[in-house]
Backbone as a ProteinNet text record, in pm:
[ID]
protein_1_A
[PRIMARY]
XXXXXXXXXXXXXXXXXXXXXXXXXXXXXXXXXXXXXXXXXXXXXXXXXXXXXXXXXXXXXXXXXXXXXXXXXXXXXXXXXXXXXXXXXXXXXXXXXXXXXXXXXX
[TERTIARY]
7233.7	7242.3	7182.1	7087.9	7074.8	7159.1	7156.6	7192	7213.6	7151.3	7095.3	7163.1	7236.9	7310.4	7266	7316.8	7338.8	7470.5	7515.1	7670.6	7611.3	7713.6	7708	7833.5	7846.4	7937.7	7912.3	8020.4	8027.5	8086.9	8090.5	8195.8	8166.8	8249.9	8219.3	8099.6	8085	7997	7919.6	7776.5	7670.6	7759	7810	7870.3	7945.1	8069.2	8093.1	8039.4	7945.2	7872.7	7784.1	7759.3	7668.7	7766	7907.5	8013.8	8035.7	8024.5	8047.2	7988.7	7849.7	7697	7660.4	7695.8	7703.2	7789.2	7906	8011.9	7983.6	7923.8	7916.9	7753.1	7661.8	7544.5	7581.9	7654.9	7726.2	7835.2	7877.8	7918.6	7848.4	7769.9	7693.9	7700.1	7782.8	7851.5	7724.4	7594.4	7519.3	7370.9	7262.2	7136.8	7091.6	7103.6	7106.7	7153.8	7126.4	7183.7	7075.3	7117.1	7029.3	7128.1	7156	7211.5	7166.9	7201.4	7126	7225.8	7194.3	7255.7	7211.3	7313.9	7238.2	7299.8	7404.2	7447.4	7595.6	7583.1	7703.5	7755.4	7901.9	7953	8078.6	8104.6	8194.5	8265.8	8439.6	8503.4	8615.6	8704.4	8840.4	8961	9045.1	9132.2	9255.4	9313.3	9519.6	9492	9429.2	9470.1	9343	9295.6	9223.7	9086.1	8928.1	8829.9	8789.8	8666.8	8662.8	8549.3	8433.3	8343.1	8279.6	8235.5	8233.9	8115.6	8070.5	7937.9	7962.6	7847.8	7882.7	7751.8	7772.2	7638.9	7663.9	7614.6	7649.3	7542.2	7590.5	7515.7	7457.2	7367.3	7283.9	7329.2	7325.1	7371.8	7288	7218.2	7182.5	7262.7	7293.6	7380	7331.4	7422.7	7399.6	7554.2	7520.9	7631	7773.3	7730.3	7868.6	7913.4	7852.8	7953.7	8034.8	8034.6	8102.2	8238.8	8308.9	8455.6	8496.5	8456.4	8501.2	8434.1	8278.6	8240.2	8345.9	8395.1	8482.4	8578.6	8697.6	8798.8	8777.5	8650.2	8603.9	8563.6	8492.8	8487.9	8617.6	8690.3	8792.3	8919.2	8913.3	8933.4	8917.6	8774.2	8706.7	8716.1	8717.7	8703.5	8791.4	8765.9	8871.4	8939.7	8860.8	8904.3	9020.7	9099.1	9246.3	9175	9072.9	9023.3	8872.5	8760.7	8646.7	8545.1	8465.2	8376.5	8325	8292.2	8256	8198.3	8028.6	7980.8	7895.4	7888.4	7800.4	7702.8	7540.1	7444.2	7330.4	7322.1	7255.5	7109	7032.3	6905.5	6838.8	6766.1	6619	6581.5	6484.2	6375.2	6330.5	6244.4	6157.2	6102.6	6054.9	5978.3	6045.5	5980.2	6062.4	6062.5	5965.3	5970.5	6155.7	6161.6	6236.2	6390.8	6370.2	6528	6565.3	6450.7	6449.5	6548.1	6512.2	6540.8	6653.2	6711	6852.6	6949.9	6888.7	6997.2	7008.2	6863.1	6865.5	6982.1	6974.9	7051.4	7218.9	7256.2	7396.4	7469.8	7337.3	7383.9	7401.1	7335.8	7334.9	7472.2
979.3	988.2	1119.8	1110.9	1259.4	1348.1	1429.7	1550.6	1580	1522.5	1520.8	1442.5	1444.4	1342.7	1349.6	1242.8	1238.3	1155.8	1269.5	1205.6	1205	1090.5	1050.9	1006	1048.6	1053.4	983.2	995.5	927	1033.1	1067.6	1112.3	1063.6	1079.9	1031.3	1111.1	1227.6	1329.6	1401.3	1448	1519.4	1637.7	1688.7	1873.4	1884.1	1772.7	1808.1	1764	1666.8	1651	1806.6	1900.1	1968.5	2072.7	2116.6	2188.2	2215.1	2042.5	2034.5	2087.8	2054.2	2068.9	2218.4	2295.3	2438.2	2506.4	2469.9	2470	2461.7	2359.3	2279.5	2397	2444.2	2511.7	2635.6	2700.4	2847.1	2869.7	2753.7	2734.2	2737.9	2717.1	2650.3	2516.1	2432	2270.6	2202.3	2234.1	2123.4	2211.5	2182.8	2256.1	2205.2	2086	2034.3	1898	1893.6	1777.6	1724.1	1562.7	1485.2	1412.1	1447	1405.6	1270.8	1202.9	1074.8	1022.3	1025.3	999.5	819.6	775	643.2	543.8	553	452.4	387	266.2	199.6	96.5	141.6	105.1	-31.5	-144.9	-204.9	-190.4	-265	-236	-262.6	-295.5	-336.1	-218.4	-161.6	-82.1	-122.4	-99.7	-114.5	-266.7	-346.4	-500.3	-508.4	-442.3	-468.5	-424.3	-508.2	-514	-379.5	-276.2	-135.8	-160	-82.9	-78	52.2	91.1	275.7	343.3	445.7	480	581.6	636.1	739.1	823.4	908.8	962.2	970.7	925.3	969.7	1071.2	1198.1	1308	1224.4	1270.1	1285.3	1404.2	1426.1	1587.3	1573.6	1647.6	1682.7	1774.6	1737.6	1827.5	1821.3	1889.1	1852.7	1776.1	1698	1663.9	1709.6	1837.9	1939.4	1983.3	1974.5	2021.9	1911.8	1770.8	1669.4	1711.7	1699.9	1735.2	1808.1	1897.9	2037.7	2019.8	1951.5	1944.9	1795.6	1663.8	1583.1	1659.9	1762	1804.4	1876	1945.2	2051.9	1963.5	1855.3	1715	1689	1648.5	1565.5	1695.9	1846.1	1900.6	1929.3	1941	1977.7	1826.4	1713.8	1572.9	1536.9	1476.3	1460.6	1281.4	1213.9	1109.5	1077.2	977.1	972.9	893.6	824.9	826.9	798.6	938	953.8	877.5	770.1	768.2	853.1	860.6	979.8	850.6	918.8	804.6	875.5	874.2	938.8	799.2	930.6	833.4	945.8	849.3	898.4	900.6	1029.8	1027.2	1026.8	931.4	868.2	964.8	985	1040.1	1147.4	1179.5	1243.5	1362.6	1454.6	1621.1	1689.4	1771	1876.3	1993.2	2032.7	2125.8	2101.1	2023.2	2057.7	2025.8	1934.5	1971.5	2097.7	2174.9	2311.3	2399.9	2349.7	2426.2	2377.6	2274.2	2223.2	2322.3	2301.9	2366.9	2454.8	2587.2	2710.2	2730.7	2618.9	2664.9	2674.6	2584.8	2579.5	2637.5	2737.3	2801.4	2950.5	2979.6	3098.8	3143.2
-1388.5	-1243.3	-1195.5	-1037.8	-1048.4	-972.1	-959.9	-945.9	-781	-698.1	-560.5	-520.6	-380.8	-308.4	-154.6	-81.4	57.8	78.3	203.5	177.6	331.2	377.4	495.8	565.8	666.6	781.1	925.7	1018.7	1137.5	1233.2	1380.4	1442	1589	1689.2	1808.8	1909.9	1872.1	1959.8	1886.1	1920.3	1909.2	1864.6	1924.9	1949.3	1836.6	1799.2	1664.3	1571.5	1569.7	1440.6	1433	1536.4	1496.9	1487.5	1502.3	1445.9	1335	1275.7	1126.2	1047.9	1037.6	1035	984	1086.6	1063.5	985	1007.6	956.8	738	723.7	631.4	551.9	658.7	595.1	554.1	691.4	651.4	514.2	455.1	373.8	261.1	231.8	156.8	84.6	143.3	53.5	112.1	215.3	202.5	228.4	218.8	201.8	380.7	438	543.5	633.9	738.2	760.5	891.3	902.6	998.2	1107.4	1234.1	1325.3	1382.9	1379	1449.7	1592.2	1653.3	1811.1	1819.5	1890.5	2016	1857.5	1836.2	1747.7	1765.9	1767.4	1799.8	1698	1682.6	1532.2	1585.9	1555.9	1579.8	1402.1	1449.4	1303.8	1338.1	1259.4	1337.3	1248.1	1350.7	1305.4	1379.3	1288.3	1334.2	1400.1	1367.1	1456	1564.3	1607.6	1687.2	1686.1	1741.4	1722.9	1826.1	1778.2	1845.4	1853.7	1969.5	1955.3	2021.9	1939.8	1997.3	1956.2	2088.6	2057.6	1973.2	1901.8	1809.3	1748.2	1642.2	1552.4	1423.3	1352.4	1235.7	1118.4	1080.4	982.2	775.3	790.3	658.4	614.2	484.2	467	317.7	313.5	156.4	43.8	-57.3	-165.5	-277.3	-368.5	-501.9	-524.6	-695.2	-735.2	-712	-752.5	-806.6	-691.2	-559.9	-434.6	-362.2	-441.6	-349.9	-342.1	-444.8	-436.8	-319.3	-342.6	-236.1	-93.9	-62.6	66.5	104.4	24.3	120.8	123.6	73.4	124.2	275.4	267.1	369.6	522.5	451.9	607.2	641.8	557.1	581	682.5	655.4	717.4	823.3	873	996.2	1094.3	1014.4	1116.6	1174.1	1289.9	1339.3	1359.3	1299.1	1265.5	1129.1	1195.4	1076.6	952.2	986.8	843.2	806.7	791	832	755.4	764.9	635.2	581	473.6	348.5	227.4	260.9	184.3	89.1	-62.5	-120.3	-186.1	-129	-219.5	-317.5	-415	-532.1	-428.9	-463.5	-456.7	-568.8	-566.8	-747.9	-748.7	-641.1	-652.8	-557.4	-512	-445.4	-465.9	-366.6	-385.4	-440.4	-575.9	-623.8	-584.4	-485.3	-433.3	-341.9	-254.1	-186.9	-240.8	-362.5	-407.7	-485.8	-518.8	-562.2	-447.2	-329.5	-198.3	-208	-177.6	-183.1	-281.8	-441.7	-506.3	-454.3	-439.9	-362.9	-260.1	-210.5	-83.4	-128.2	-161.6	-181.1	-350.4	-365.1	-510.6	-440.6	-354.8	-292.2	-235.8
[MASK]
++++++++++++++++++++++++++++++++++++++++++++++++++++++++++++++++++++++++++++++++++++++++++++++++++++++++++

């Protein structure tokens, strides 16, 4: 498996996804992240069907910071129960997963 992840999230607003975001770089638990606005999620919670606008973050990592960056989401979010989705990255530029580790080894 490699080494490289994207964990992915949801929240209701721009402002704290970009709270987190920062939150999450100044840390170093992610090298960056991708905000995506203008998304609407249906899903059914406690009994009833929801349908709510929202954004959900890309975040680039490595393996070894998942543990500790979901405790650190799951802290900062404010949903009672946030998605937290990890995906394996194959492949791509080695230049820039060089930068990734860089970033969150620093």
């Amino acid at each position: 498996m490699t080494n490289y992840m994207w964990v992915y999230t949801t929240l209701s607003d721009k402002a704290k996804a970009m709270e987190i975001s920062k939150t999450l770089v100044k840390e170093k638990l992610i090298a960056c992240s991708n905000i995506l606005e203008n998304m609407t999620s249906i899903y059914e919670w406690k009994g009833e069907i929801c349908e709510e606008n929202e954004v959900s973050i890309i975040m680039k990592t490595t393996k070894e910071k998942l543990k500790v960056l979901e405790k650190k989401i799951i802290e900062l979010h404010p949903y009672e129960c946030p998605a937290i989705l990890y995906i394996p990255i194959e492949g791509g530029h080695d230049d820039f997963f060089d930068w990734i580790k860089k970033q969150v080894s620093s």
